[in-house]
MARRODREN-471508 format. One line per 3 residues: for each residue x negated, y negated, z negated of C-alpha. Coordinates in nm, 4 decimals. Each point is the difference from the previous one (the first is absolute). Example, Ala and Ser with C-alpha at 12.3 -4.5 7.8 and 13.67 -1.06 7.14 Angstrom:
# MARRODREN-471508
-1.2300 0.4500 -0.7800; -0.1370 -0.3440 0.0660 .
# end
This chain:
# MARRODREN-471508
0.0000 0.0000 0.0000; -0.2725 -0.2391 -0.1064; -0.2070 0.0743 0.2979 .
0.3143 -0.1173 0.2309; 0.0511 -0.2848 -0.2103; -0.3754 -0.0511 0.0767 .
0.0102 0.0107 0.3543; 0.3120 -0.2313 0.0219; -0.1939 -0.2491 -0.2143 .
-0.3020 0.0128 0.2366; 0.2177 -0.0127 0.2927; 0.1857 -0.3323 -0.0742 .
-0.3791 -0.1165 -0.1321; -0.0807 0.0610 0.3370; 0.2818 -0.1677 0.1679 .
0.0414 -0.3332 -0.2046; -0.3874 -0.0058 0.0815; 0.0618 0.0715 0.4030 .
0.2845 -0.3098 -0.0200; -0.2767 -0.2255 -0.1996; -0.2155 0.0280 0.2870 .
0.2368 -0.0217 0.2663; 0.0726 -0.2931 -0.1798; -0.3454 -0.1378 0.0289 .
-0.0922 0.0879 0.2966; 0.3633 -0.1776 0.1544; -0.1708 -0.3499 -0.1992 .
-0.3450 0.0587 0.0805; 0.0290 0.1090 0.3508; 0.3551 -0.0920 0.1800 .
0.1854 -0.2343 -0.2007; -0.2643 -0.2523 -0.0696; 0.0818 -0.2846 0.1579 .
0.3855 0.0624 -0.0608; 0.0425 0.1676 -0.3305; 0.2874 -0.1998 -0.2190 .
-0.0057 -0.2863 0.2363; -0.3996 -0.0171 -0.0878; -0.2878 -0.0029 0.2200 .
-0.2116 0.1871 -0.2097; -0.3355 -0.0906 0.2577; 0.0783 -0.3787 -0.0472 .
0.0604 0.0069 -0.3394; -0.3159 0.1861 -0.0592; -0.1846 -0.1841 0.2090 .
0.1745 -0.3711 -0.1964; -0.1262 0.1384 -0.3112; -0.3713 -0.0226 0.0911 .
0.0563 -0.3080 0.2271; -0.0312 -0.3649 -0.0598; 0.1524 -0.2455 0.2514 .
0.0835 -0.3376 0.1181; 0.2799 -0.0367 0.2219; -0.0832 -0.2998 0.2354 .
0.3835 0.0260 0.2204; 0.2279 0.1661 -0.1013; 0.1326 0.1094 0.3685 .
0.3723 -0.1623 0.0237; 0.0558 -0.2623 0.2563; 0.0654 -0.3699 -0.1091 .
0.1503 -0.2688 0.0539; -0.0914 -0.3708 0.1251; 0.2141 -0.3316 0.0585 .
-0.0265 -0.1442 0.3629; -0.2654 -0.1810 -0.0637; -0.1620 0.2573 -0.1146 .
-0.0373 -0.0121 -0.3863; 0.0098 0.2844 -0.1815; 0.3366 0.0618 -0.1986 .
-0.0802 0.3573 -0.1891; -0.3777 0.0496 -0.0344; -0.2932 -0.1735 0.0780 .
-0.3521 0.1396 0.0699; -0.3190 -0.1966 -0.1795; -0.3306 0.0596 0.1074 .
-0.1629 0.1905 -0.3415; -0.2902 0.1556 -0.1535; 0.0928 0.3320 -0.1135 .
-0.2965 0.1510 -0.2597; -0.0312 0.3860 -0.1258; -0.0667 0.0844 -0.3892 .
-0.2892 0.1902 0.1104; -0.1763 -0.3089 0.0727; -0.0945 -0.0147 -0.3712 .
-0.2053 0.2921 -0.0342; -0.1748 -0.1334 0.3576; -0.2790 -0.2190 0.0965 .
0.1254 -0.2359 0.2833; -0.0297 -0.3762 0.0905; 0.2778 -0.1334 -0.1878 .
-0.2091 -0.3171 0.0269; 0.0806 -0.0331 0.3344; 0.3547 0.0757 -0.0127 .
0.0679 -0.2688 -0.2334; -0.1842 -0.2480 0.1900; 0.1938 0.1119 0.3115 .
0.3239 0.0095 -0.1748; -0.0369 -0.3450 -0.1751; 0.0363 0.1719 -0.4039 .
-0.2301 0.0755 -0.2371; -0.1637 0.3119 -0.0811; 0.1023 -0.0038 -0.3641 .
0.3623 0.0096 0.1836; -0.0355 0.2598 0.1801; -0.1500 0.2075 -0.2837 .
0.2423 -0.1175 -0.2533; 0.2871 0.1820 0.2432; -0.1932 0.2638 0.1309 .
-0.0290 0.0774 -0.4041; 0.3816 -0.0388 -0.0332; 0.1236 0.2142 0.3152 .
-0.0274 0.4287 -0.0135; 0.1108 0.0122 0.3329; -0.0478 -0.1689 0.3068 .
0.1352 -0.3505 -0.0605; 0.0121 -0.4010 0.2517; -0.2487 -0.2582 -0.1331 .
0.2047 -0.2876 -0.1324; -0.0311 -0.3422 -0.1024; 0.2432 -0.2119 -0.2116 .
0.2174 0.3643 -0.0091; 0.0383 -0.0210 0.3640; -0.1594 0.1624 0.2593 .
-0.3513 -0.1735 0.1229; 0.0960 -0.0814 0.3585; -0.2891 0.0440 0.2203 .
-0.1035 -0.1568 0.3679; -0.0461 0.2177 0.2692; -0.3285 -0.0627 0.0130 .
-0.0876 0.0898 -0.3685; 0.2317 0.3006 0.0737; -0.2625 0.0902 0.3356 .
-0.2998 -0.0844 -0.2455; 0.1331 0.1843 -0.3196; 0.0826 0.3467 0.2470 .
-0.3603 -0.0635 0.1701; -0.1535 0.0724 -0.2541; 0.1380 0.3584 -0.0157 .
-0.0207 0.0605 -0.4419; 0.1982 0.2916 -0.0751; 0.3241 -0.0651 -0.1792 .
0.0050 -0.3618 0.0990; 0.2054 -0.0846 0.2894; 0.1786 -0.3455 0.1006 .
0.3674 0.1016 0.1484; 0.3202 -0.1866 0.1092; 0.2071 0.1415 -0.2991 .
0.3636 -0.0462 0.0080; 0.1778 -0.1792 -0.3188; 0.3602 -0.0450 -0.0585 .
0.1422 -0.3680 0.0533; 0.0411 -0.1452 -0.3554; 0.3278 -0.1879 0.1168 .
0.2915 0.2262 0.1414; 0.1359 -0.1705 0.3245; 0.3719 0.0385 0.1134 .
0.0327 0.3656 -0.2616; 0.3759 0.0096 0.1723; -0.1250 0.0074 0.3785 .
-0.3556 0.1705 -0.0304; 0.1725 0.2580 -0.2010; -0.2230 0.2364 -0.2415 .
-0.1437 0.3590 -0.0046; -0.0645 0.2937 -0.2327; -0.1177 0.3788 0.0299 .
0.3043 0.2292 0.0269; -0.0964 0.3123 0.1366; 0.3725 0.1485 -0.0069 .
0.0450 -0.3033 0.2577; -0.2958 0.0628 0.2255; 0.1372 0.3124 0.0649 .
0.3319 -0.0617 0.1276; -0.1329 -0.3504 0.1521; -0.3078 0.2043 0.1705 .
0.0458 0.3243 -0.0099; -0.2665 0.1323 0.2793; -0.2832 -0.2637 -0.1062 .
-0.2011 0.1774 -0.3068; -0.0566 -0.3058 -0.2298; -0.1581 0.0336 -0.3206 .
0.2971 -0.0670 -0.2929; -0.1614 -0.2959 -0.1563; 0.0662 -0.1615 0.3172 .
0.1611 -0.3493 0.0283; 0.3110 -0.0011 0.1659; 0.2413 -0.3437 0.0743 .
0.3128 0.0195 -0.2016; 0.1817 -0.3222 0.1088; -0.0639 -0.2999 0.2199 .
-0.2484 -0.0139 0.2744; -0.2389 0.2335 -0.1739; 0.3067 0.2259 0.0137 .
0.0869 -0.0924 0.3807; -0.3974 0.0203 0.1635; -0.0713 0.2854 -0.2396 .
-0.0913 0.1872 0.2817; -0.2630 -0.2218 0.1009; -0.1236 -0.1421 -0.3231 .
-0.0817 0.4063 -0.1134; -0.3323 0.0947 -0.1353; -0.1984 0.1537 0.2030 .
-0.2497 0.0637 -0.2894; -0.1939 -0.2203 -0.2048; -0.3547 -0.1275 -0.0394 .
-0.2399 0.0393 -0.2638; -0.3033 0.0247 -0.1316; -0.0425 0.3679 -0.2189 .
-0.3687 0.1869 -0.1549; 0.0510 0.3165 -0.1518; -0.0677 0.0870 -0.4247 .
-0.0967 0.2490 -0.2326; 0.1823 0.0215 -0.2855; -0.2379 -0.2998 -0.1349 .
0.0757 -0.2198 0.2474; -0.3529 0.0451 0.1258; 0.0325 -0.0481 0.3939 .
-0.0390 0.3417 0.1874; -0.1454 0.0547 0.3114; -0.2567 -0.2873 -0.0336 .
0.0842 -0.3329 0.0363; 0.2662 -0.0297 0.2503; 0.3104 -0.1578 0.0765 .
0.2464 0.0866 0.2434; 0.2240 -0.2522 0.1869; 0.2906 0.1604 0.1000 .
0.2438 -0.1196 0.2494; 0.2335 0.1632 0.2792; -0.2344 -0.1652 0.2739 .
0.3942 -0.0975 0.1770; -0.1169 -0.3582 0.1863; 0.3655 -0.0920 0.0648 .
0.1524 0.0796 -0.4256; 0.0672 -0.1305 -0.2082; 0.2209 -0.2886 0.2170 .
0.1356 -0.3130 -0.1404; 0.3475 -0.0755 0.0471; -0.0128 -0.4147 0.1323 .
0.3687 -0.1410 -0.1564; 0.1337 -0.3436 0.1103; 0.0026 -0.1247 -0.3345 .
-0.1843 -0.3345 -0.0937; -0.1596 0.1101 -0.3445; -0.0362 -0.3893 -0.1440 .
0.3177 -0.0355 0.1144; 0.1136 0.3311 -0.1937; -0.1458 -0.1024 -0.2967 .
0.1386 -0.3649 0.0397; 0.3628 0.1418 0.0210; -0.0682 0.2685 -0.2931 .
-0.0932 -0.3195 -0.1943; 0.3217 -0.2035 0.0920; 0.2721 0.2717 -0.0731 .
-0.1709 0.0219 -0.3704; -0.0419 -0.3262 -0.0612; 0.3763 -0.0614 0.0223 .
0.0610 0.3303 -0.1851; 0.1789 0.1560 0.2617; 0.0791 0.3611 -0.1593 .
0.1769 0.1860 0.2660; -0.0007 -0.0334 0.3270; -0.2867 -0.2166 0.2466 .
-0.0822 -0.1350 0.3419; -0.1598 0.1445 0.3412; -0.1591 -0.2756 0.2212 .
-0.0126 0.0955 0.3403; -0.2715 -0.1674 0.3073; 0.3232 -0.0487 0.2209 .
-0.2262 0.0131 0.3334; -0.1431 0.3365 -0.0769; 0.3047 0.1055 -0.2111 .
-0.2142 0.1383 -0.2363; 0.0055 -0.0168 -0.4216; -0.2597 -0.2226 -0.1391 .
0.0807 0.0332 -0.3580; 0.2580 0.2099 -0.1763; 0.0841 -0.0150 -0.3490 .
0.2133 0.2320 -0.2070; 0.1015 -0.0235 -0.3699; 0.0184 0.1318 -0.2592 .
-0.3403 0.0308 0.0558; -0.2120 0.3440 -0.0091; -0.2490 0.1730 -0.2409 .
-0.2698 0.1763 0.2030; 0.0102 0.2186 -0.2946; 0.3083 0.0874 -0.0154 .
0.1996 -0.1035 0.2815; 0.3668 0.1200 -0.0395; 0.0222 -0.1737 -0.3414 .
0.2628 -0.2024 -0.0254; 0.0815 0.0478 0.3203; -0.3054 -0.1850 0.1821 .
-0.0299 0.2073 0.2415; 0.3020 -0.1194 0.1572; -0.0627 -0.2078 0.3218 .
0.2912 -0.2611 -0.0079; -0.0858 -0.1333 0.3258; 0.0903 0.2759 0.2271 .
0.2873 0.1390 -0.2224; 0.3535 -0.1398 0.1106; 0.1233 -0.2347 -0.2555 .
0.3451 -0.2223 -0.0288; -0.0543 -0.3453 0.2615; 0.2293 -0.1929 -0.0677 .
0.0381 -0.2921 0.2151; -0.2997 0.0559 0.2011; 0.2196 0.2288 0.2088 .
0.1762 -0.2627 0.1102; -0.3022 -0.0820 0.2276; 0.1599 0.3512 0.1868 .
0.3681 -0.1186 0.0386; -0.1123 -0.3202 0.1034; -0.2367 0.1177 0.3015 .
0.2779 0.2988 0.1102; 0.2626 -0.2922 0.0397; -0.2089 -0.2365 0.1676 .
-0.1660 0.2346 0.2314; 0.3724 0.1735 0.0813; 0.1510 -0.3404 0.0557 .
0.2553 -0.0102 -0.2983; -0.1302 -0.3004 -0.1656; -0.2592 -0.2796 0.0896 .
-0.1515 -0.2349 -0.2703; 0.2792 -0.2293 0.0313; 0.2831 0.2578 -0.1031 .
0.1534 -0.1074 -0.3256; 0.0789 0.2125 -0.3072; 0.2584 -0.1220 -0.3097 .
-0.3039 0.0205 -0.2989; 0.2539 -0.0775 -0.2106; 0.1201 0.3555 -0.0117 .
-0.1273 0.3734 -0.1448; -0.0777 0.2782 0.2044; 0.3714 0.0558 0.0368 .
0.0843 -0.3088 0.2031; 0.2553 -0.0835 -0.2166; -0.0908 -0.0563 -0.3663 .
-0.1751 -0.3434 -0.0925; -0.3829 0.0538 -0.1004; 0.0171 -0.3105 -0.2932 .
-0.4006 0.0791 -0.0357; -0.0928 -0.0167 0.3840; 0.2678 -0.2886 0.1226 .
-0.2054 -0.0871 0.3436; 0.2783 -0.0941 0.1792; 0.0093 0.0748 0.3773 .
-0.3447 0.0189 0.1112; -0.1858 0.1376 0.3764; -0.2051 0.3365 0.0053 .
-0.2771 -0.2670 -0.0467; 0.1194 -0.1270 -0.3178; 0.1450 0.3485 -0.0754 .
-0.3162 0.1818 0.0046; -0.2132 -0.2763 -0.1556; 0.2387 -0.0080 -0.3439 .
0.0272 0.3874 0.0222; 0.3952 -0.0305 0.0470; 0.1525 0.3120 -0.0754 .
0.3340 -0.0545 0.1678; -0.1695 -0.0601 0.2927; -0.1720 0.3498 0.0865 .
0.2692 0.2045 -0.1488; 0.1889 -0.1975 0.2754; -0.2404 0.0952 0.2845 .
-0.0644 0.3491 -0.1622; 0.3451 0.0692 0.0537; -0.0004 -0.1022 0.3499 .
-0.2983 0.1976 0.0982; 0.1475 0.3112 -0.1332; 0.3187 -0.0477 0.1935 .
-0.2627 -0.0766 0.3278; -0.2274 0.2737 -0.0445; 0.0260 0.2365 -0.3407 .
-0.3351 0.0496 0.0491; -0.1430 -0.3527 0.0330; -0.1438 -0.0504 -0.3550 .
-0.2168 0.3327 0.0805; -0.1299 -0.0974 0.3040; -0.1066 -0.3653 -0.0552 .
-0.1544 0.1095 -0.3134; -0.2436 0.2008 0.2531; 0.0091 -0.2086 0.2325 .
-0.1974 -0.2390 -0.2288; -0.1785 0.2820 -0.1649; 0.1171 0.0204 -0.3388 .
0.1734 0.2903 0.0032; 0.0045 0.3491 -0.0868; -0.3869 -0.0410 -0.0344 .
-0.2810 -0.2570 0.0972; -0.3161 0.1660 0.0266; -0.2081 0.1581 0.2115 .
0.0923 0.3407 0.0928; -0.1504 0.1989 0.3572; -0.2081 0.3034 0.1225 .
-0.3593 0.0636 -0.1524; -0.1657 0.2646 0.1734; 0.2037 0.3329 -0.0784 .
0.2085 -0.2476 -0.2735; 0.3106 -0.1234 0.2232; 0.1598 -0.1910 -0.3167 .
-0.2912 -0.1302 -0.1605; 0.0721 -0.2993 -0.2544; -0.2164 -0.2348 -0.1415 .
0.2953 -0.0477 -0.2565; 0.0964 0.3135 -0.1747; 0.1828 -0.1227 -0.2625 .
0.2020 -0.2388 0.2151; 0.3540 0.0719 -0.0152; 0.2668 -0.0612 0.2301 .
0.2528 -0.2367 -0.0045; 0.4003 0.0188 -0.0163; 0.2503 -0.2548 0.0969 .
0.2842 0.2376 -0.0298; 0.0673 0.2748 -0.2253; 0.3145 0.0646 0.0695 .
0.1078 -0.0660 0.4514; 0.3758 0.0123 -0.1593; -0.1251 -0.3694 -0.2089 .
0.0165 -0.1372 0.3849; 0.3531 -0.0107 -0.0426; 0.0676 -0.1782 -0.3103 .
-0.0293 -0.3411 0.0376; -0.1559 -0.0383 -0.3575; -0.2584 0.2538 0.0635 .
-0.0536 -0.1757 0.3170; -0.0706 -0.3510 -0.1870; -0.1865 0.1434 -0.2658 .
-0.2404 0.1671 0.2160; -0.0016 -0.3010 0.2361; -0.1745 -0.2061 -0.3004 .
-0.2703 0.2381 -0.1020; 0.1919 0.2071 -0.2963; 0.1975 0.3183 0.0030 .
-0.2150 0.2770 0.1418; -0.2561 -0.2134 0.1925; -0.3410 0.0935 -0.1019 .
-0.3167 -0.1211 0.1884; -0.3843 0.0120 -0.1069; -0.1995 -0.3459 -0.0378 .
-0.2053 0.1445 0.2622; 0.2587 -0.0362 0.2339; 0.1472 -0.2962 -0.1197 .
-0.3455 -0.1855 0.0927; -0.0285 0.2085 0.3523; 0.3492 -0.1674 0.0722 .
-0.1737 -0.3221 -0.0663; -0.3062 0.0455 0.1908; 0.2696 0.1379 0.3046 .
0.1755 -0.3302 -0.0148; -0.3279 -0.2351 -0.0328; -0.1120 0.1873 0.3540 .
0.2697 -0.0506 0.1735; 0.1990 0.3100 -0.0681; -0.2565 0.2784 0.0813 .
0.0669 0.2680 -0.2706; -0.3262 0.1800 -0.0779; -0.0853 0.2878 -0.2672 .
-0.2210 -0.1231 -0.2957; -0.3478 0.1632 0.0110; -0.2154 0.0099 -0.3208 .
-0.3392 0.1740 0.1609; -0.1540 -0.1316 0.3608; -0.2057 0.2998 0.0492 .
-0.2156 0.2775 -0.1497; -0.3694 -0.0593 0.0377; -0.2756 0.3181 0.0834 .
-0.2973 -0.0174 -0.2791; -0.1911 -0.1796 0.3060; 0.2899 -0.2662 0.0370 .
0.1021 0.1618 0.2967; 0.4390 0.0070 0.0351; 0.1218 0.3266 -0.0935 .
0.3576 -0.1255 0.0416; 0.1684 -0.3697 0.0351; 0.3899 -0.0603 -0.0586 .
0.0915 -0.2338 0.2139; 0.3382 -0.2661 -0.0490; 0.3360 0.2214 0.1098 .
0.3066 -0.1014 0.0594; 0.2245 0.0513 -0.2937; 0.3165 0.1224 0.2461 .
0.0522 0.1103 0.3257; 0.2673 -0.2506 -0.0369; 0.0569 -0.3337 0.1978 .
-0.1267 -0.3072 -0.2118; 0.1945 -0.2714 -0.0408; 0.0497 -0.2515 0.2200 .
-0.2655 -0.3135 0.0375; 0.2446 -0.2725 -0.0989; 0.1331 0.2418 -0.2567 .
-0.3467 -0.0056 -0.1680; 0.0174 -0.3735 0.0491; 0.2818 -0.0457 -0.1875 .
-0.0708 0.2215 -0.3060; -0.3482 -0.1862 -0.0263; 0.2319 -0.3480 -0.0412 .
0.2236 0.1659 -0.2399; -0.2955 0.1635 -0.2316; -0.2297 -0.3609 -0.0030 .
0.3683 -0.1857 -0.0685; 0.0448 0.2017 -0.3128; -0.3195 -0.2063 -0.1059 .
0.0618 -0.3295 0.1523; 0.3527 -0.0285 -0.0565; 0.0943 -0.2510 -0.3195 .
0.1971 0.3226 -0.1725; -0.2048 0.2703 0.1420; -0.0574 0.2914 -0.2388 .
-0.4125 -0.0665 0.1085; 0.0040 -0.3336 -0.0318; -0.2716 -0.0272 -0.2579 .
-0.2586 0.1630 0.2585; 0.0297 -0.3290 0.2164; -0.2914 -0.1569 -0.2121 .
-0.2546 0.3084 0.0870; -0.2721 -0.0969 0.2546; 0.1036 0.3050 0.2021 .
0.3901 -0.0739 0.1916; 0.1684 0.2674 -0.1142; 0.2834 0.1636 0.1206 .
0.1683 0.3100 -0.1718; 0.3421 0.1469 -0.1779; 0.0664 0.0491 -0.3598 .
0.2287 0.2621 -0.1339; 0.1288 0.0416 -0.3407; 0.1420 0.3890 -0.0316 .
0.2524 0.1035 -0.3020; -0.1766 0.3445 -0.1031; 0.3032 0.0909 -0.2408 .
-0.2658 0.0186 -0.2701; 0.0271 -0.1688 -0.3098; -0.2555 -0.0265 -0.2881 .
0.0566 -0.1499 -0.3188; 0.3078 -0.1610 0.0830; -0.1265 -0.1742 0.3153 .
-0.0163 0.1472 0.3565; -0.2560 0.0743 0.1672; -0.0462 -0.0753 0.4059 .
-0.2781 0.0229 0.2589; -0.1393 -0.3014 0.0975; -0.1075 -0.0622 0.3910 .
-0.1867 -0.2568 0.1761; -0.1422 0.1108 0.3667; -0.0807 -0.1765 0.2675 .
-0.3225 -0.1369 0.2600; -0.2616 -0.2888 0.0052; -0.0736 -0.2407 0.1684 .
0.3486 -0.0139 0.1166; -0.1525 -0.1629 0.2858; -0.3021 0.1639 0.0995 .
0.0955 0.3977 -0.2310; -0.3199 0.1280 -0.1116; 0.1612 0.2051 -0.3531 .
0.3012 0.2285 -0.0624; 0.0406 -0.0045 -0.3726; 0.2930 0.1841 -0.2181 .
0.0208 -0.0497 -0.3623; 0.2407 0.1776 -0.2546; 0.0626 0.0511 -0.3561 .
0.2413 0.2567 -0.0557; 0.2478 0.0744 -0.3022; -0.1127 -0.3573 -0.1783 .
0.2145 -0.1916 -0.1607; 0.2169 -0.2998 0.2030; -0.1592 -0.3039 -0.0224 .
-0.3839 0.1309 -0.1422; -0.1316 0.1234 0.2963; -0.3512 -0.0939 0.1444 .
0.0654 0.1030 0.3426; -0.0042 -0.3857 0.1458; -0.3174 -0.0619 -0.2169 .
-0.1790 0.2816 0.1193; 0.1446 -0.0824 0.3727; -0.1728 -0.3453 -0.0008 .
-0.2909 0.1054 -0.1688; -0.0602 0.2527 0.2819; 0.0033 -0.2956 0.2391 .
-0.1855 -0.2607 -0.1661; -0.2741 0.2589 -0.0660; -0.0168 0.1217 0.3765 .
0.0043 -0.3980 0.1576; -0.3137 -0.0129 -0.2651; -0.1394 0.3524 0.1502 .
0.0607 -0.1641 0.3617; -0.1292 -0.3322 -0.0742; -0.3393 0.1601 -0.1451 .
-0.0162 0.1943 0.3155; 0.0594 -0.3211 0.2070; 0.3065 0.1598 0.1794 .
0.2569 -0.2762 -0.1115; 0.0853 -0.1499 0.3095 .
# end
């Protein structure tokens, strides 16, 4: 019996010591680089390695002139610890190098691994000729590199977008590309939309190998290791302005605007030069408090600026000219007396300048019964509507957008609301179920200042090779395949916008004083939100300068503030005093 018990014993012995090996052998010989989502070679190899990553292998981007907006690249002096237990000529470095040797020693004393020589805690910028001189001199574990540093301020957060590793991501993004799960990938905004592009390709460094001392092995030497790819990583070339950027980030907080924010537009390249979003975002945690949210291309309540819509649908169709007269005496209705707004009878001129509400539920009412599709189709036709950026084929991409957070637009919500005349006038002035993005609202702008030509808003010019070579350029694009309006159609709406200025009551009329004519449309939106007692509304100013010569499309909004404390007309003529200033330094005031 015992001797069975024996052999049983001995036999499972033998077995759980068969599995143990299997076992090893599957981590030591085929599972290596794959065993619980490790690379066991790397990770061995890490453990004995010191480096210095010099680029970190994603893409970047610039403004269009060409200033960097998420890393920069300073010419440095990279040292190795080993260089303490070395004779070399530090002598000469430092002389080269412009510091003391005492510096150098002092931080080759502080640093156990290989570290950037810095002075006043920031990195020693070098020439390129003290870079040629430094590497001429060929001292192992001293090297002068381009290194690349992240931007200490954060430009446009909202547009540029941000990244993070997420390897559950990379695989359904990329699932045939084998990319290491530490990898940055774009989670929203352009990084998000040129991901693609912007991907690593590998990094650069600077690595020795260890002992378990930290002794170097294999002599003195020091790899640089790149992926030896001339054309990555590229550089994404945007068609913001980044003092301009910064100016308009500085505006919208100095009048504590909390939610909400503008989007200036170059109206002959139809491009964004600044865009603003708040509440504003932490790099370091992004979705808090919601910061992530991009309220410029997210459809929000208009308001009267939607009246810009009704009024270029009836003039273009013939149903009304500037001299039509409304009663803006009455409400929406047409019948009961608005004792707040008592205007009178006044022309679409008048009408549109005061923001008469009578008046466009009037003409919203006779559109519909025209054409039930009219609101719709002038809202494209001037390019505000369902959405205003660029969208087209990019390579094997057919709806590629340089948006992808933009939203689209509604007008209706409900085609049965074409039939009831209420509906009709609420929707007419901006309120029911209209919802359009501040992006928009400022292409519609821009589309009026040129003359009606409805174009989609582009936030990137072109992608960029590593050897400034174009990889791929997004050119202006229609923003229909509609008609545009008509010339004297534009005409007219660019009288009726620079009127709500000019005119004594005008709802702009504290813009005349600006050094840029301006020539826009308010809106004032109910939001059916109330806070402590007192409602809260969004709060529109959007329009074009000069009026005469248009240079800028600019939207500004604060949503859900209360009536009467918003700083969406402060921020409004900031924005233009600041960019005559901008001009005027540039010696383009004419």
């Amino acid at each position: 019996m015992w001797k069975k018990r024996t052999l049983v014993m001995l036999a499972l012995i033998q077995l759980g010591l068969l599995l143990l090996i299997g076992r090893l052998a599957q981590i030591q010989l085929i599972d290596t680089e794959s065993f619980a989502n490790h690379n066991l070679i790397a990770e061995s190899v890490a453990q004995r390695t010191q480096e210095l990553i010099i680029d970190d292998g994603r893409g970047s981007f610039i403004d269009r002139n060409g200033a960097p907006l998420t890393k920069r690249y300073v010419p440095s002096l990279v040292l190795f610890p080993f260089l303490t237990a070395m004779k070399w000529p530090m002598e000469q470095v430092a002389r080269i190098a412009g510091v003391s040797e005492e510096e150098i020693r002092r931080q080759l004393e502080q640093e156990d691994g290989p570290f950037v020589l810095e002075k006043d805690g920031e990195p020693l910028a070098l020439s390129a000729q003290q870079m040629k001189q430094i590497n001429d001199l060929r001292i192992p574990g001293v090297f002068a590199v381009n290194k690349q540093y992240p931007l200490e301020t954060v430009y446009a957060p909202h547009l540029l977008g941000f990244t993070r590793p997420d390897q559950e991501l990379i695989k359904k993004r990329y699932p045939k590309r084998p990319l290491p799960p530490k990898t940055e990938v774009g989670i929203q905004g352009l990084e998000k939309a040129f991901d693609e592009f912007l991907l690593a390709d590998g990094e650069t460094k600077l690595l020795y190998h260890v002992d378990a001392e930290g002794r170097p092995l294999f002599g003195l030497d020091v790899k640089y290791s790149d992926t030896g790819n001339p054309f990555y990583p590229v550089t994404v070339q945007t068609t913001l302005d980044r003092d301009l950027q910064q100016e308009m980030e500085q505006i919208v907080d100095r009048y504590g605007l909390k939610k909400g924010g503008l989007v200036l537009l170059d109206i002959d390249t139809n491009s964004v030069l600044a865009m603003v979003s708040r509440p504003n975002m932490d790099p370091r945690d992004p979705y808090k408090n919601r910061g992530a949210e991009n309220q410029i291309v997210l459809p929000q309540i208009p308001g009267s600026i939607l009246k810009t819509v009704i009024a270029a649908a009836a003039l273009d169709e013939g149903l009304a000219s500037l001299e039509t007269t409304f009663d803006c005496s009455r409400k929406i209705d047409g019948k009961t007396r608005d004792e707040e707004h008592d205007y009178g009878m006044l022309d679409l001129a008048d009408s549109f300048a005061v923001s008469c509400n009578n008046a466009f539920a009037t003409l919203g009412k006779q559109l519909i019964e025209h054409d039930p599709d009219a609101f719709e189709t002038y809202a494209r036709k001037l390019g505000l509507y369902p959405t205003a950026g660029w969208e087209g084929a990019v390579y094997h991409e057919e709806h590629f957008r340089q948006f992808p957070e933009e939203q689209k637009g509604t007008i209706w919500h409900d085609p049965r609301d074409k039939r009831v005349p209420l509906a009709v006038a609420q929707t007419a002035i901006g309120q029911k179920n209209v919802r359009v993005s501040p992006l928009g609202v400022a292409n519609m702008m821009a589309t009026i200042a040129r003359g009606g030509e409805a174009l989609q808003v582009r936030a990137v010019d072109k992608v960029l090779y590593k050897n400034g070579a174009t990889l791929f350029s997004f050119p202006p694009q229609p923003a229909s395949d509609m008609a545009p309006i008509a010339p004297q159609t534009a005409e007219e709406l660019q009288r009726l916008l620079r009127g709500v200025v000019t005119k004594e009551d005008g709802t702009g009329r504290r813009f005349r004083s600006l050094p840029y004519p301006v020539a826009g449309k308010s809106g004032t939106a109910e939001t059916g939100k109330m806070d402590g007692g007192a409602e809260l509304i969004n709060k529109w100013f959007a329009g074009y300068f000069p009026a005469d010569r248009p240079k800028y499309a600019l939207a500004v909004v604060e949503l859900d503030c209360p009536s009467g404390r918003a700083s969406t007309n402060d921020v409004f003529a900031a924005a233009v005093e600041a960019l005559y200033a901008y001009d005027r330094a540039k010696n383009e005031v004419k």
